[in-house]
N, C-alpha and C positions, 0 to 999 in steps of 0.2 A: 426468541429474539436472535438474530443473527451477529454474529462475534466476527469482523472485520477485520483485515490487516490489507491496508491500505500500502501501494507503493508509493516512495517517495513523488513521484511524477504528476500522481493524483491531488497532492496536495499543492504543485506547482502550477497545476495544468490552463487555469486562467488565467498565466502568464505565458503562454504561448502564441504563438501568432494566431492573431483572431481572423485572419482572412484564410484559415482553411476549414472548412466546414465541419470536417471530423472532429479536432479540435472543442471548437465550438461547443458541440454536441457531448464531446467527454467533458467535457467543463462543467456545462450544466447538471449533465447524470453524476459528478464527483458535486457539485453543488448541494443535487440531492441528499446525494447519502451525508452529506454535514447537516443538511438538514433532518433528516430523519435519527441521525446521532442525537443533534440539540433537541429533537420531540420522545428522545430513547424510545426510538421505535428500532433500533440499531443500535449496535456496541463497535465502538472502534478502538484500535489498538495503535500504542505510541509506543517504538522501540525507542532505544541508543541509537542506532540507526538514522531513524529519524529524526535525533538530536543533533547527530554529528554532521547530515548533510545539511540542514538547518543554520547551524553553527559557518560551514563552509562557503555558506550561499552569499556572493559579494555583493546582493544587492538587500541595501540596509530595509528598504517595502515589503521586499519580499519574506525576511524573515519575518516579521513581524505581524505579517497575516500568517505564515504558518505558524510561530507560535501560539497566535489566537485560535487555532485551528485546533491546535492540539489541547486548548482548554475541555474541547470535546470529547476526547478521547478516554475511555474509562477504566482503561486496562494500562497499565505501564510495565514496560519490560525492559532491566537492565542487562549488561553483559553479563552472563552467565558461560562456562566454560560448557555445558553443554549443548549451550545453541552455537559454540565455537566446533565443537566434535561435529556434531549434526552436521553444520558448514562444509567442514570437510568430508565427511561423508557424500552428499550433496553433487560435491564440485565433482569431483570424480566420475558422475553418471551423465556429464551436459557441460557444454561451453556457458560458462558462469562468469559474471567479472564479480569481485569479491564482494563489493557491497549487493549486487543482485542477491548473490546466495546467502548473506550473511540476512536480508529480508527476506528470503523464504526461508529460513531457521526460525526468524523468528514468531513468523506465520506460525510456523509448523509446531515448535515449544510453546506459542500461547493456543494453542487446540485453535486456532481459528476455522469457523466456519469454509471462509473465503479468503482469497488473496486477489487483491483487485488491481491492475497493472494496465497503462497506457503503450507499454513497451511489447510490439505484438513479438517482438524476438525473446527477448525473459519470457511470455507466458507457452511461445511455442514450446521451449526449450523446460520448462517448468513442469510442461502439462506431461511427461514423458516421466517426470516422477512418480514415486509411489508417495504422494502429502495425500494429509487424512484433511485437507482443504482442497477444497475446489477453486483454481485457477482460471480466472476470466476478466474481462474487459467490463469499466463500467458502466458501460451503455447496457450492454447484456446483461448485468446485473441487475441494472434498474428496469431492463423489459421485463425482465423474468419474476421478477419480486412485488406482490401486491402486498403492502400496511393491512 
């Protein structure tokens, strides 16, 4: 079964403008993998991270489907000082903004299979690392993965 770390974006993403196609279509493929979580045919991972942008987010809708989101999630990861080292580590090899890198840490400490990102500039910038996960987009994920 495949071990997940989802970007924050992923779990926003059918709140974004539904008149771009692409869009759309990431929406649905991150749809899936919640679905394929709620049939644990899939394991998904909930940082701090994804607590705190959660927490930040001003729109009271939106948190509230992503915390139901994160009921699926079956792996939880708190701040730990070596996904802070790791970070820094990290940032030094690629233009990172902190919370990007601070999610591929924690990718990277929960052994995740995959880190799945909307953001094609993070997974460019990602995929230049040496992570014992595999960095990609969820559409490609879901092409590539048959249950």
């Amino acid at each position: 079964m495949d071990l997940i770390y989802l970007d924050y974006n992923c779990f926003q993403r059918r709140f974004d403008d539904p008149n771009q196609i692409r869009i759309q279509i990431e929406a649905l493929a991150c749809q899936e993998i919640f679905n394929r979580a709620e049939a644990q045919t899939a394991q998904l991972i909930w940082s701090f991270m994804h607590e705190d942008e959660t927490l930040l987010c001003p729109f009271p809708e939106r948190q509230e489907f992503v915390l139901e989101l994160s009921t699926l999630c079956q792996i939880r990861i708190g701040p730990e000082d070596d996904i802070y080292d790791l970070a820094q580590q990290l940032m030094q090899q690629g233009k990172f903004s902190a919370k990007d890198i601070l999610h591929v840490a924690c990718a990277s400490y929960a052994s995740a299979n995959f880190f799945l990102t909307c953001d094609d500039a993070l997974m460019r910038q990602a995929k230049k690392l040496a992570l014992t996960c595999e960095v990609i987009n969820p559409v490609d994920y879901i092409r590539r993965e048959n249950p």
